[in-house]
N, C-alpha and C positions, 0 to 999 in steps of 0.2 A: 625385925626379920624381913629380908627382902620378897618381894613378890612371887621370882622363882621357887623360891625353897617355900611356898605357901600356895603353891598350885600345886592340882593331883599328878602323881608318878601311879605307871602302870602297874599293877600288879598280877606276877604270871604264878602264885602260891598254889593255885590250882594244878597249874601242870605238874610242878615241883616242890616239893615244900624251900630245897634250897641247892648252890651247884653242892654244898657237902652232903646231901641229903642220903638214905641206902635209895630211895625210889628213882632218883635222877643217875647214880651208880649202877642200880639194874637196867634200867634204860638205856644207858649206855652197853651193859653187856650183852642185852637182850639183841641191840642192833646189830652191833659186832656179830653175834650165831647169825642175825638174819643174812646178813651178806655174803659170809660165807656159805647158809645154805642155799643161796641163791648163786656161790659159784659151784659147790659140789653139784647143785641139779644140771646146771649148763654142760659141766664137765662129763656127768654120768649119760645124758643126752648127744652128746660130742655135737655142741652148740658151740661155733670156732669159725671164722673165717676161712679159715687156711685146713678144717675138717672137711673128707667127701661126705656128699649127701647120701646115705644108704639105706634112711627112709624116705621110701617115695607114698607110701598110704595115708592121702587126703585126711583120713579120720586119727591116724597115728599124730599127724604132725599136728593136728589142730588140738589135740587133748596134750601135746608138748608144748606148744604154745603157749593157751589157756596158762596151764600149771608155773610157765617160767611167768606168766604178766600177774597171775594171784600173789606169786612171790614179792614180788618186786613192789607192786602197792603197796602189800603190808608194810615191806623195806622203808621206802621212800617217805609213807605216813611217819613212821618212826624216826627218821633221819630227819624228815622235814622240823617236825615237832623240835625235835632233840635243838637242832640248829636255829631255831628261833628261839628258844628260850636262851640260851647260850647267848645270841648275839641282844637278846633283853638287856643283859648287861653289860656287854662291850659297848653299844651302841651310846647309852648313858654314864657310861664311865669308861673310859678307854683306861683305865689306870690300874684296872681289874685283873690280877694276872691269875687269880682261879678261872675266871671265865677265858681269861685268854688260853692258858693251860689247854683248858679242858676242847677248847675249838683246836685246838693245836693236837691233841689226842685222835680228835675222831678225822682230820683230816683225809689222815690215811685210806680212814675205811669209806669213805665220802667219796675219795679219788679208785678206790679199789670196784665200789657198785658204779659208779658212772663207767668206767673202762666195761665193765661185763655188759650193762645196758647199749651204749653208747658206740661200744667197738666189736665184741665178739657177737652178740645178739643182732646189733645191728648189719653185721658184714654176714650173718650166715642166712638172717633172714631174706637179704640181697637173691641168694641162693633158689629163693621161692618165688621169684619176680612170675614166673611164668604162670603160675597155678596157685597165687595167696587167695584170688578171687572166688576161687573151688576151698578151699579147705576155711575162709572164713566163713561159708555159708554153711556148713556145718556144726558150730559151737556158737549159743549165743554168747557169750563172754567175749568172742574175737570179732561178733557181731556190733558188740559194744565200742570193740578199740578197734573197729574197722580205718578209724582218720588215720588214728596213728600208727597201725600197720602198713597201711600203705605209703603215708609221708616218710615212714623211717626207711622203704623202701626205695623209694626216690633220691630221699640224700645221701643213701649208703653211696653214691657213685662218687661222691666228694670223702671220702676215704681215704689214707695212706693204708699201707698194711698192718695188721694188727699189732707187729712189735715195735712200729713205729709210733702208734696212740696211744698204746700202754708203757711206754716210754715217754711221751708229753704227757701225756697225765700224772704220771711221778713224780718227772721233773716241776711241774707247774706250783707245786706246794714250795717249792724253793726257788722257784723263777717268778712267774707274773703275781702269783696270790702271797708269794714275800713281798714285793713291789707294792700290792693294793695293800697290803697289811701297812705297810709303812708309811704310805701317804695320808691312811687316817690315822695312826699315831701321830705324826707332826701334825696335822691340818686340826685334828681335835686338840690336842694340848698346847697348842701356838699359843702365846698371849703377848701382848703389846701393852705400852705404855697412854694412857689415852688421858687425856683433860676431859673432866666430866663440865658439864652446865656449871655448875659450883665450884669450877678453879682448881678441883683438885685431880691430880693425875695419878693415876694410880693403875697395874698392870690389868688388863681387860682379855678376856676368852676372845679370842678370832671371831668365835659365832654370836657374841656379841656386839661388837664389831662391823659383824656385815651386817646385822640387823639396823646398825646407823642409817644404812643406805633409805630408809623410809620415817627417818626422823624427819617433823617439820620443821625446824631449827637448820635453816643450812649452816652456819657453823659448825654445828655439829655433826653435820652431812658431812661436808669436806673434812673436817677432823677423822671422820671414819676412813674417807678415801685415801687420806694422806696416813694412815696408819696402816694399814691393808698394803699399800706398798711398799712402805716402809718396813714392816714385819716376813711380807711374800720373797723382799730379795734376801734377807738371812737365811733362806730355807728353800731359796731355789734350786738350787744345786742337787740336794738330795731327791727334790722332786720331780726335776729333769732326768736326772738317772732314772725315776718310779718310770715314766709316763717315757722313757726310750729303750727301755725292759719291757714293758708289756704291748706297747706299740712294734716292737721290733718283734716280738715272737707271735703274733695275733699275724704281722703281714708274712711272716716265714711260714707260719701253718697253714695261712688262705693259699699262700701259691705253692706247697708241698701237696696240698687237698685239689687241688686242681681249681681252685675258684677264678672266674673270670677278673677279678678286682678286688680290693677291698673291702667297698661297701657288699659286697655279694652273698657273702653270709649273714649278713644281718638283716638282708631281705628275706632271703628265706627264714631266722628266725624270727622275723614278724610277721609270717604269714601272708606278705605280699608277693605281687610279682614287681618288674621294673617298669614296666607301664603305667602300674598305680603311683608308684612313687616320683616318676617324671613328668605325671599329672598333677601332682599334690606341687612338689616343686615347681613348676612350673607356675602355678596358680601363686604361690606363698609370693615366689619374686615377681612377679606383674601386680602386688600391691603395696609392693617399699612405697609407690607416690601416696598411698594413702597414707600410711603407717607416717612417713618423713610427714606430711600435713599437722599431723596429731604433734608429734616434733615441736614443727617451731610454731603450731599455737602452744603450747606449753610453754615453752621459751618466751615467748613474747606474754605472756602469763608474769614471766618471773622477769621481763625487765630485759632479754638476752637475744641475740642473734641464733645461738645455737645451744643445746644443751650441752653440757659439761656431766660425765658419767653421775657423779653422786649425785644429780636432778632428776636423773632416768626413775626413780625408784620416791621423788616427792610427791609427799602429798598436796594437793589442790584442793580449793573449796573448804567448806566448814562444816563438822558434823557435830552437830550440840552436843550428843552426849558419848561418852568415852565406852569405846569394847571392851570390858573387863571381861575375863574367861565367860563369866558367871552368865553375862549378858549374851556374850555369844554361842553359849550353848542355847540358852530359848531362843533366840531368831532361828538359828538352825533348825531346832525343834520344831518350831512353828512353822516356816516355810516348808519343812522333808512332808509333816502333816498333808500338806495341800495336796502335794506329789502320791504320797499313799500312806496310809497309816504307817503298813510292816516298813515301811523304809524310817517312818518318826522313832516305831518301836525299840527297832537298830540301835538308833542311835543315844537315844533315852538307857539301854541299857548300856552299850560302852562308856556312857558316860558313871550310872551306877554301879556299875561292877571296876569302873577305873580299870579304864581299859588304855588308855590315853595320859601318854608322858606329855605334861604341858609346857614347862618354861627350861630356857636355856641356861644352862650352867658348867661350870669348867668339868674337862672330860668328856662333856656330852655332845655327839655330832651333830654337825652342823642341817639344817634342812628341815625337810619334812617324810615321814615315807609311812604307809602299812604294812601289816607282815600278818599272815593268814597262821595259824596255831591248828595245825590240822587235828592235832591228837585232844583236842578239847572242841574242837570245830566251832573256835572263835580267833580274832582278831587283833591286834595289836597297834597302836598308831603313837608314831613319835611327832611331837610340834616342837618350836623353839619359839612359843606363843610371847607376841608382845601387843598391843591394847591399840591394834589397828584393822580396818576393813579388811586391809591385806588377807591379814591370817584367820580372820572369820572365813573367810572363802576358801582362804587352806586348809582348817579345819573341815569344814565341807566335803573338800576335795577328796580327803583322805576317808572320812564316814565312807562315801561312794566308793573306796577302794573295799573296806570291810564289808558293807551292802554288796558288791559285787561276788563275795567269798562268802556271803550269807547262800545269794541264790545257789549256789553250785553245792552248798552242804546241803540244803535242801534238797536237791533234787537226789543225793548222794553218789554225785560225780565219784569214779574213783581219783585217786592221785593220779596213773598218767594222764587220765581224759579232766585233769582240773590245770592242767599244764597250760600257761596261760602265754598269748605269743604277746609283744611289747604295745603292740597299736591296741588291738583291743585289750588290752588290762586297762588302758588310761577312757575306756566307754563311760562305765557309772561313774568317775571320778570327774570324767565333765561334766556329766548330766547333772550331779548333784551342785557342784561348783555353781553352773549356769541359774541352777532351779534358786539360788540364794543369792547371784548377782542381781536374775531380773525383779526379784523379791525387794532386795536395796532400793535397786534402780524407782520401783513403783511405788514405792510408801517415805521418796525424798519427802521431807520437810519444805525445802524451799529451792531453788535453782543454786546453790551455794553447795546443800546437800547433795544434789542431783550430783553436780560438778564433782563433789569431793566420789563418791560412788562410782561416776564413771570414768576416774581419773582412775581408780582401784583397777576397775574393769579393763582399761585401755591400758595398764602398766602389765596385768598380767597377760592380755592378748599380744603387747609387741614383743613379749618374750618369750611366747610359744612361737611366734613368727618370725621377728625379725631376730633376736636373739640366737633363739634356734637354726635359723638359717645358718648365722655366722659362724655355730661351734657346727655344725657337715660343713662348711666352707675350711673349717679349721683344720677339722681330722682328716679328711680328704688331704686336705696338701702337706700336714702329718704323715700322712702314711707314706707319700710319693717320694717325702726327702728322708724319712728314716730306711727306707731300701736301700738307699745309695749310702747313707751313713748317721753317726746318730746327732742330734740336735744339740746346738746349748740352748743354755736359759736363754739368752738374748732372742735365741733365732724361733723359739716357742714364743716369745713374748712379739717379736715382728710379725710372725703368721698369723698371732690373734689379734693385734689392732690392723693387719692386711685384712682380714674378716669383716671385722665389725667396720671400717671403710666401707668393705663393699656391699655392706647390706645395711648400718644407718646411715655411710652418705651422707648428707648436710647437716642430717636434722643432731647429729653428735658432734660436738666442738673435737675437733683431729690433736688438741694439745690435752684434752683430760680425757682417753676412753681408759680401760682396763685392760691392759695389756698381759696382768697374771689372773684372769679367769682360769687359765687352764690349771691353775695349782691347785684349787679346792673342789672342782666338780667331781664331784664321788665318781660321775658315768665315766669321764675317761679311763677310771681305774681298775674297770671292771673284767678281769682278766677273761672270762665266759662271753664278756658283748664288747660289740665295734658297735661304734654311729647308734650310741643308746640317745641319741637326739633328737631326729627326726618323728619316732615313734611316739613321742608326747606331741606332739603336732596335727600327727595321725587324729588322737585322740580326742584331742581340744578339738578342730574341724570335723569327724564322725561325730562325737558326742553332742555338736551343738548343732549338725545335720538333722540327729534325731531328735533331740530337742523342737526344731520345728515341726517335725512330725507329729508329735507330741502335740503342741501348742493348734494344731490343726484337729488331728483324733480326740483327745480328751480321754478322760477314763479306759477307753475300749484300747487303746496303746499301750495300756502295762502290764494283763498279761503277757501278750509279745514280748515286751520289753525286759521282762524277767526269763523268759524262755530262753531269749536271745542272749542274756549272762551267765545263763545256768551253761550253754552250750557252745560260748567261746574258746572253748579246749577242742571242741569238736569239728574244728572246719578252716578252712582259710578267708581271709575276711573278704575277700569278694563274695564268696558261696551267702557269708553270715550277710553281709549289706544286702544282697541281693532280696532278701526277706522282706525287705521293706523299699523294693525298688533302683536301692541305690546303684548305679554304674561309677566303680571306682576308678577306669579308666580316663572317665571325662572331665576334662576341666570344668563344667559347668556346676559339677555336686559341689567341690572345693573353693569355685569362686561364691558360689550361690553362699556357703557358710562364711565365706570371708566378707560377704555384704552384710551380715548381720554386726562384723566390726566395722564398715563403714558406715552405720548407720549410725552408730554410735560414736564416731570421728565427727560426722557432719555436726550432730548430736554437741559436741564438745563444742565447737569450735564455733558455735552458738551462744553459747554461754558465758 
């Protein structure tokens, strides 16, 4: 029996006994009445864009308020639930057509409550611009959703008219989210032809596959790269259509919405402004000279002028003993301990209750990610675990996403104040990440160890930085020529080694980059988000911001620091960093976290 099929699969029996189940059936009908009652309330309210205001009574409108936002919780908890359990098993088996079926049923009603939330709620509350700060102070409950009353008031001015959104909303189940549907249908069930270590070739998962990319064997490094492009151009085609489908209506919608640019709504959905993010950029590209450093000592490590893509991702240095799951759940354990019991406790039980899909196998998508189960107010986390540092850190990564969705059930966030913007959701997923890098980094064995750890360390920081760089370097000039017209494969595949040019620069040999990145990144597909890139970045440099903090304060930083995850729904992250001093405007917060990976180049490059 292979290793995959002998690691733990998550189990969601709790939520559901099964998709044929009568309680997952009720669930679903139970949702269906809630959205509806949630439009007959709007409707009996004449809650409408394009409806006159005819109550003007502070206490009227704030007891209509209240009553539409109680609805709507309950909705959304249910919907959220429903939709995570549902993609439990698309996610690990794309081949599943009850689950597909069944995500393909509730679509409808999915796209029905977002259009009342989203377009009629949002455009009539617009209406109250002048006087919401009078009738919140009235009702503690609208006291509660004070952020998001006000924020939803602000962006209603990036509006079309109502039958214009309730018409892209429609359309989008058979436009952009047919499109994402598609790209993880072919990207999960790709399979290629591969030579294993032992001579024999036989078809191999894609997400197998990329996993090569951190084999120490470079043969079999390169076999992996040489197969990945090999397998990418039979299925580019289809996939240039996905990503000039949902690119083309994402930049039709921003400039029908009146948005200044592309990236412009994805700023305001991460809670920033463009100050913050011309700071953070700003900072990321005034350290290529570091990041290129780290480069071609690696390269000169292995013999080479320059790296070659399937190098980016080797391993360096020597660590005695092998990460089997088993192993890397106690370091985990043992290091989250240091950090705070309740975060060890976490994780101790996702691990006992198998909460966590561990190993890769056909079907099952490629990556890593969490997914919160509001209606059990627990947690879910997918790996495609192989027996390296890597994914010890990944494993980590993800704990800190469920720990993040621990604090906010605790506090008993409702749903829309648990509404999480892109930058800070990735907070506890660094902090944890970091709390088991520097953990490695401290209990090296010998300078071989060290090397192989901070080789881990430094593969995953050039690819929150320099990586990350490249795919906004990507989608930006994506977006600029899908206006004018739509792209082929070739000319998606020139824009992304134009990219990675301009941001690894020497330290990447210009004959081996990866020119079909863009076919498997789940983020480009994501018909709801543009520029889902920058915002892991955000995270990685905040999270390891506080991290210092941390490392300074000591115990007296974790209240805060749980305050401060319980309440990331509730603010924009300037307001939130400010808690702890931070100025997101300045370059100096962003360089200051980026010297903590120079420190660990210098570190390298030493050894």
């Amino acid at each position: 029996m292979s290793e995959a099929k002998e690691l733990p699969r998550w189990d969601l029996t709790n939520v559901f006994p099964s998709l044929e189940s009568k309680e997952f059936a009720d669930a679903n009908q139970k949702f269906v009445q809630l959205v509806d009652d949630v439009e007959k309330y709007a409707q009996k309210h004449n809650i409408h864009p394009d409806a006159e205001l005819t109550e003007t009574d502070p206490t009227k409108l704030a007891s209509t308020i209240r009553g539409l936002i109680e609805l709507v919780n309950e909705a959304i908890e249910l919907g959220a639930t429903l939709q995570a359990y549902i993609q439990s098993f698309i996610a690990t088996d794309s081949y599943n057509q009850t689950a597909a079926k069944a995500f393909s049923t509730l679509q409808p009603v999915f796209v029905k409550g977002q259009q009342i939330i989203n377009v009629l709620f949002k455009g009539w509350l617009a209406k109250l611009d002048d006087q919401i700060v009078k009738v919140i102070a009235l009702d503690e409950v609208l006291k509660e959703h004070s952020f998001y009353l006000r924020e939803t008031i602000r962006l209603s001015r990036y509006m079309m008219s109502a039958k214009e959104e309730e018409l892209a909303g429609e359309l989008s189940i058979s436009g952009m989210q047919a499109w994402g549907k598609l790209q993880n249908d072919i990207t999960s069930q790709l399979k290629w032809p591969l030579e294993n270590e032992d001579g024999k070739t036989e078809p191999t998962p894609i997400t197998a596959i990329i996993n090569l990319r951190s084999h120490p064997n470079e043969t079999m490094r390169r076999r992996g790269y040489e197969a990945e492009l090999a397998a990418w151009k039979t299925v580019e085609v289809p996939l240039a259509a996905a990503l000039n489908g949902i690119k083309g209506a994402q930049g039709l919608l921003s400039r029908r919405r009146g948005r200044e640019d592309a990236v412009h709504n994805s700023i305001d959905q991460a809670r920033i402004d463009r100050e913050t993010l011309e700071a953070m950029l700003d900072s990321m590209k005034r350290s290529f000279p570091m990041f290129r450093k780290y480069f071609k000592a690696k390269a000169k490590r292995m013999g080479k002028d320059a790296l070659a893509w399937w190098d980016l991702f080797a391993p360096m240095g020597t660590i005695s003993r092998e990460f089997t799951y088993g192993e890397a759940q106690r370091f985990v354990l043992e290091n989250f301990s240091k950090f705070s019991e309740d975060l060890a406790d976490f994780a101790d039980t996702a691990f006992k209750k198998n909460w966590v899909d561990v190993g890769p196998r056909e079907g099952k998508g490629a990556g890593a990610f969490c997914m919160p189960v509001p209606g059990v107010k627990e947690s879910r986390i997918l790996l495609n675990y192989e027996r390296n540092l890597d994914w010890v850190f990944t494993l980590a990564h993800e704990l800190g996403h469920g720990y993040h969705n621990l604090c906010i059930y605790e506090r008993d966030r409702t749903m829309i104040n648990s509404d999480l913007p892109m930058t800070l959701a990735e907070t506890a997923s660094i902090m944890c990440e970091t709390i088991v890098t520097d953990a490695a980094i401290k209990v090296a064995a010998d300078e071989q160890e060290e090397l192989a750890i901070l080789e881990t360390a430094l593969i995953s920081d050039s690819q929150v930085v320099v990586d990350i760089y490249s795919r906004y370097l990507f989608e930006t000039e994506v977006f600029h020529r899908r206006e004018k017209a739509e792209l082929s494969a070739d000319e998606f595949n020139e824009v992304m080694e134009w990219a990675q040019a301009e941001t690894y620069g020497d330290g990447l040999d210009p004959a081996f980059r990866q020119k079909y990145m863009w076919t498997w990144k789940p983020h480009y597909y994501i018909p709801e988000l543009s520029f889902y890139n920058y915002p892991y970045t955000f995270g990685q440099l905040f999270g390891t911001g506080l991290f210092a903090i941390y490392q300074e304060r000591g115990e007296d930083f974790i209240p805060e620091y749980k305050d401060l995850l319980s309440a990331t729904g509730l603010g924009n992250a300037s307001e939130l960093a400010a808690r702890f001093g931070i100025n997101l405007h300045s370059t100096d917060f962003w360089d200051g976290s980026l010297k903590v990976v120079a420190d660990r180049v210098e570190r390298y490059s030493q050894l």
